[in-house]
N, C-alpha and C positions, 0 to 999 in steps of 0.2 A: 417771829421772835421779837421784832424791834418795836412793832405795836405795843406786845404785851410788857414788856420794860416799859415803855412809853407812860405807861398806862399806872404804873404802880405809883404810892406814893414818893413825894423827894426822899425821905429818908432810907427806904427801903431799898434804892435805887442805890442812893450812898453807901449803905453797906453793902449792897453784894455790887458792886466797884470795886470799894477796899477788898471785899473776900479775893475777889478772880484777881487781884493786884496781888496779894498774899499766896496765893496758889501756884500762880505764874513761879511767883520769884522762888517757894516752893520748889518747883519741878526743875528751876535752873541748878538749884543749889543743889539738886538729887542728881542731876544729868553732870554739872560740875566736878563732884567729886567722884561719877563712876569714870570721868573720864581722866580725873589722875589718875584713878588707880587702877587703871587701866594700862596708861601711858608712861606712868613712872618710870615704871621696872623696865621698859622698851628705851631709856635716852642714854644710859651709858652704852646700850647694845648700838643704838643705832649713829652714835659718836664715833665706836669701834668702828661701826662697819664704812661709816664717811671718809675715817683716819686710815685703814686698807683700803679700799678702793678707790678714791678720786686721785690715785696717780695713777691706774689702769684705764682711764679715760680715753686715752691717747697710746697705746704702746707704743715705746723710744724703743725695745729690743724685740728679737725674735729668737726662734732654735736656733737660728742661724748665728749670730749675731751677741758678741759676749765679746768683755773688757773688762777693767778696774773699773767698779763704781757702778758696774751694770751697762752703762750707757754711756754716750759723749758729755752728755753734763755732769756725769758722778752723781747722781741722785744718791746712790746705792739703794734702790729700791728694784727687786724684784716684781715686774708687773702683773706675771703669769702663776705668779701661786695660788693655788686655791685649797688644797688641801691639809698643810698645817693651818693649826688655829688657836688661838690663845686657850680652847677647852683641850684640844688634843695633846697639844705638843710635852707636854711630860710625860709622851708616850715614848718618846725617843727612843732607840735603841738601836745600836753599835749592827751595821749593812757590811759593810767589809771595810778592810784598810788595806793600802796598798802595800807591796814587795818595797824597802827602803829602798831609796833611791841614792844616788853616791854623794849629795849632798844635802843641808838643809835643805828644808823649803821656806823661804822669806817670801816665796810668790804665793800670791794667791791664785785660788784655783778659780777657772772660768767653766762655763758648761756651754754648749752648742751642739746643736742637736742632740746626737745619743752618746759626744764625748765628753771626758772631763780633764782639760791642760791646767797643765803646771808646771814651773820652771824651777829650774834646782841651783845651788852652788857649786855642783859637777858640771857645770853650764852645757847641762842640756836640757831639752825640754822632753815633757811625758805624755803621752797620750792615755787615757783610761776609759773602756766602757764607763758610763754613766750607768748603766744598769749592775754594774759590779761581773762576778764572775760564777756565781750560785756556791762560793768558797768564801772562804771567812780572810783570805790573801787573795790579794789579783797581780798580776804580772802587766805592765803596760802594753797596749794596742802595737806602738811605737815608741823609740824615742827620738830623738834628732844626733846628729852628729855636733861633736863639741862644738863648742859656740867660743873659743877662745878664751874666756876666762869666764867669773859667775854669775851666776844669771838671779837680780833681786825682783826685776821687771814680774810683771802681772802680764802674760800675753794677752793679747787682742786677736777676738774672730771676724772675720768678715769677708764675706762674700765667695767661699769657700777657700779662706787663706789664712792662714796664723802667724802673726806678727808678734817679735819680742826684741827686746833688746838685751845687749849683755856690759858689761864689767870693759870688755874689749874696745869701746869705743862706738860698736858697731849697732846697727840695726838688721834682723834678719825676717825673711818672709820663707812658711814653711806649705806645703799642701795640705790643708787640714784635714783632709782623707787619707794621708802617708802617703805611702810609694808602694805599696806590695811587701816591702821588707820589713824586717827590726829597725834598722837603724837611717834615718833619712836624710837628706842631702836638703840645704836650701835651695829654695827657685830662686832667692836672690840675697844679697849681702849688700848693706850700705857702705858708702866711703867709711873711713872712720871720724866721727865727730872728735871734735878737741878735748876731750872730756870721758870717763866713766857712763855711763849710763845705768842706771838704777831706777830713774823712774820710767812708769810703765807706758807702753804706746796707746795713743787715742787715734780712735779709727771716722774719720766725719765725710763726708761727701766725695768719697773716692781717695783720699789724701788720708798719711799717716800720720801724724808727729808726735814728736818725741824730745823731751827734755836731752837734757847734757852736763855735765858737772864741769864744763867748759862757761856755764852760764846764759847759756843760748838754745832757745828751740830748732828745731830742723823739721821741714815739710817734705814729706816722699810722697810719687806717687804709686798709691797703693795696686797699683796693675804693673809695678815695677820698669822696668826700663827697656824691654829685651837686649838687657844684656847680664851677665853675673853680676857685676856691680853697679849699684846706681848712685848716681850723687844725688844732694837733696836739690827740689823745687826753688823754696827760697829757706832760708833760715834767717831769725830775729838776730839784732845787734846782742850784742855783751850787755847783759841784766844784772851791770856793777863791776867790781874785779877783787880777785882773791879765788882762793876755793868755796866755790859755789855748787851750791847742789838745787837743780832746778826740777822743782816738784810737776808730778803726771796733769799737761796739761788737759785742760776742758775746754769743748767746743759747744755754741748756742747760737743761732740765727747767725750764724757768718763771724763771730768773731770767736776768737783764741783769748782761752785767760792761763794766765801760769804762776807761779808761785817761787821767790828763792829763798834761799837762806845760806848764810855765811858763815862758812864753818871756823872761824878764828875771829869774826866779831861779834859771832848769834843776830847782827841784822838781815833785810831782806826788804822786796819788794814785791810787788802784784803788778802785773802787766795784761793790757789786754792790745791783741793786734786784730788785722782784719785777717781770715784765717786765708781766704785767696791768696794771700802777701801783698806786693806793693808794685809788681811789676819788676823788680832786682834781685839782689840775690841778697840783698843786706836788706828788713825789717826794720822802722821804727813802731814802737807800740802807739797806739794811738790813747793812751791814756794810762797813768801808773798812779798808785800810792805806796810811797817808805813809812811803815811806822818809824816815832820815834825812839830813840831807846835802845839795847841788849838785850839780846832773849826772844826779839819780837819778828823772826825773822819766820818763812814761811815755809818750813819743811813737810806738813802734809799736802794731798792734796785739796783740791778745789772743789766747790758744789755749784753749781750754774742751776734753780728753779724756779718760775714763774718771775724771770725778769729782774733774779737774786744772786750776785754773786755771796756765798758763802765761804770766808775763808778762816782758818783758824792758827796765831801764832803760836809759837813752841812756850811761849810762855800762861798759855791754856785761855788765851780772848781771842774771842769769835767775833768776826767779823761781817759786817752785811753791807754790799753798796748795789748802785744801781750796775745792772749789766750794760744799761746802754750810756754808761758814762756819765758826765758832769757839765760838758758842754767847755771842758777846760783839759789841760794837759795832765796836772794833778788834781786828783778826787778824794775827795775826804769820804769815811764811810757815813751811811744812813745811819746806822746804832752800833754799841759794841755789848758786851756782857761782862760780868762780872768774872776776873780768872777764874779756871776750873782748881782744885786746890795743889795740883802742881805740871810738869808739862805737857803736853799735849800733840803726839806726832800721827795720829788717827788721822784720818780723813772727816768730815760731818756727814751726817746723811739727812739729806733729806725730801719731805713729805710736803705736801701743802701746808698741812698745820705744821708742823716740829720738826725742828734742826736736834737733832740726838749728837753728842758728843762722850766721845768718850777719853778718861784722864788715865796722868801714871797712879793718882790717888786711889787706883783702884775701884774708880765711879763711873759709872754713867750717867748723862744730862740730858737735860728734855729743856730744851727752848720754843720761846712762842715763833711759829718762822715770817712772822711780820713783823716781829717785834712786840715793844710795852708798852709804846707813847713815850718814851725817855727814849736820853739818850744812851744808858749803860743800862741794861736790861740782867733781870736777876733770870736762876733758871726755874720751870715750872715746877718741875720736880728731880732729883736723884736719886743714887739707887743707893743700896745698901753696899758696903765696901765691899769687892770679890777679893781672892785670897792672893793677887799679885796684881803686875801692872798691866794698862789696856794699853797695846800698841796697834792692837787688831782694830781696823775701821770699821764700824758696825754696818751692817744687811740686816733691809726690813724687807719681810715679806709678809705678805697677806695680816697686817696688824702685830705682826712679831719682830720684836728686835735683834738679832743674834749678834754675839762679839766673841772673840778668843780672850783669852788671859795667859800674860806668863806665866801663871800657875799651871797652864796643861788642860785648864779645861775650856768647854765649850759652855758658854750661857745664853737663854731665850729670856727677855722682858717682855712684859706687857708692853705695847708700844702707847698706850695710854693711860700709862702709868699705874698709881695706884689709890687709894680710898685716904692710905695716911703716909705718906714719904716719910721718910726713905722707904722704894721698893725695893723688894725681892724678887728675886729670879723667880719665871715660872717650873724654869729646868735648867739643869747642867748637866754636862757629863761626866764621864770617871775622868783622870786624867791622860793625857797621853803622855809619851813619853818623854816629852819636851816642854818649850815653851810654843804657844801659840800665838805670833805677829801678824801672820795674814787674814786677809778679808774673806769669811765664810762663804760659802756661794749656794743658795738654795732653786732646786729646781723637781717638781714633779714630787715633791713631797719629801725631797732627800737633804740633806743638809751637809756639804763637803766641805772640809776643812784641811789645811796643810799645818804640819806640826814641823817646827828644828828637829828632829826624831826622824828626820829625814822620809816622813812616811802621810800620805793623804789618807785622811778618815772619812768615812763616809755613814751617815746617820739617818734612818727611816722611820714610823710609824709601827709599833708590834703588830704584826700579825698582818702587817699589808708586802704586795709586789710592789715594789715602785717602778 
């Protein structure tokens, strides 16, 4: 072949050069464009399926294994969903509700193995099949015996034990299998902190803890003490003074981060300690920030992701710093955002990519979760106003966002939002018969929720068993 090119005239030579150059780049531009369109239609799917999955890399929970927030860090990310999906889930439809229980429910419902807890303001806690009861009413497994006064905590599961706290001061640990009976006895009962307790127990390396509205964390060990009462491990210094309400803390690579806020000044601060303690029985934090200001005080909880704390004040600015501190006593944050359009007592959840937020405006938020390159970062996108306020901290599961509303209902987003913001819901449900404050809990394709209506809902897929 190289002879007979060889051989031909220059010119000839020059033109079928140029042809097979024109040809070539021909068959790029034919290969090019079959492979947009090819690929196109695959980058929001294959976005979706990046923005679900890469927090399942690593499961932080198990059956076993259920708290506020999902995990020790409060992601609120469900790892183990697989079967709702942003195509299915306006499949929803009403699994059973529970027999009312003698109080609200402000707790949110947790799931481990095949139960599903939840705490009431009759301060007691509930046990329910997670499979429901093949009745359109279920009657609880168990309940616990009064817990002293009401119980707003989100129990914690671990290591076949159920941990909550109550109204009373108190922390209690229950068998998370019952007892044989209706009604069950704690295996054990804490001193009583100086303080109410309302936020909910974090369960991390064997150790309980648990805010206080005394201002102070407290450490138990979670295999209790063998005896009826135990006192704590260590417990952190006073996080200020006044009435203080110290939000559910989070645990990440050995440290403690907690959250206050000031009930007669609306300020607060962020603390983070080493979660071991210190060797005493009085904590100091090894690192804090006070925003400055009213309103900026920190009554949700905390998110701890990839080396992020995430925290958000009541006056709807989200916060990001490093987890492993500043190298200083006080830490200034990484970035903040731009307020949500009013307060903000939700939790964040978050994803590798996105910090989801949700407002009393009736919105939910989608932030970048690295940030903008600024310093006050806008959000990616919001959603369309729901019909009251979000007090419920949203749960993603498998690319789906679910949140409650005062309005009584339940709503699912697209977790990657939408084509033209403000999004819409992909589903809601009818109303319940209250308002909806607690954090949904999905599992196995079910979607549970607690309503003030004093009664847990539970929600399925048409025409499937869960």
């Amino acid at each position: 072949m190289s002879e007979h090119i060889a051989s031909q005239p220059q010119g000839a030579r020059s033109h079928s050069h140029v042809k097979a150059i024109l040809l070539v780049g021909l068959a790029s531009i034919i290969i090019i464009a079959a492979c947009l369109a090819f690929f196109t239609p695959l980058v929001s799917t294959i976005f979706r399926s990046a923005s679900a999955t890469q927090n399942r890399v690593i499961p932080l929970t198990n059956q076993s294994t259920a708290m506020f927030g999902a995990d020790a860090r409060h992601s609120h990310v469900d790892t183990n969903e697989q079967r709702l999906t942003y195509a299915n889930v306006s499949h929803l439809v009403s699994d059973w509700t529970s027999s009312p229980a003698g109080g609200s429910l402000f707790s949110s419902p947790v799931v481990a193995g095949d139960v599903v807890y939840v705490g009431s303001l009759d301060g007691m806690l509930y046990a329910f099949s997670a499979a429901g009861c093949q009745q359109a009413t279920c009657v609880p497994l168990w309940t616990s015996t009064f817990m002293g006064d009401r119980v707003f905590a989100t129990p914690a599961v671990a290591d076949g034990v159920v941990y909550v706290g109550s109204y009373d001061h108190k922390v209690y640990a229950f068998n998370a299998a019952g007892c044989g009976k209706a009604m069950c006895a704690p295996l054990w009962v804490s001193t009583p902190t100086g303080g109410e307790i309302d936020a909910s127990p974090t369960v991390a390396d064997g150790v309980v803890f648990s805010g206080s509205d005394d201002g102070r964390v407290y450490a138990f060990d979670a295999a209790g003490c063998g005896r009826a009462t135990c006192s704590p491990i260590w417990a952190s210094s006073a996080l200020g003074q006044g009435k203080l309400v110290v939000s559910t803390p989070a645990v990440a690579e050995g440290v403690l981060y907690v959250g206050t806020y000031n009930y007669y000044t609306g300020a607060g601060e962020l603390a983070a300690y080493e979660a071991k303690g210190c060797g005493k029985a009085e904590c100091l934090p090894l690192w804090t920030y006070t925003p400055p200001g009213t309103d900026l005080g920190y009554y949700a909880a905390l998110s701890v992701v990839n080396g992020i704390v995430y925290i958000i004040s009541l006056d709807g600015i989200l916060n990001a710093f490093d987890a492993h501190g500043c190298g200083h006593v006080t830490c200034a944050p990484l970035w903040t955002t731009i307020p949500a359009g009013d307060y903000v007592e939700a939790s964040p959840a978050v994803t590798g990519w996105v910090v989801y937020v949700a407002s009393w405006d009736h919105r939910l938020y989608a932030f970048n979760a690295v940030g903008c390159g600024k310093s006050v970062c806008a959000p990616l996108w919001s959603s369309t106003p729901i019909g009251s306020i979000i007090e419920s901290s949203p749960t993603i599961a498998n690319g789906l966002v679910f949140v409650g509303s005062a309005d009584g209902s339940l709503y699912a987003f697209d977790g990657v939002g939408c084509a033209t913001p403000p999004c819409v819901p992909l589903w809601s449900s009818a109303p319940t018969g209250d308002a909806l404050y607690a954090s949904p809990a999905v599992a196995n394709g079910v979607v549970y929720v607690a309503s003030l209506d004093h009664r847990l809902y539970a929600y399925h897929l048409a025409g499937t068993v869960p």
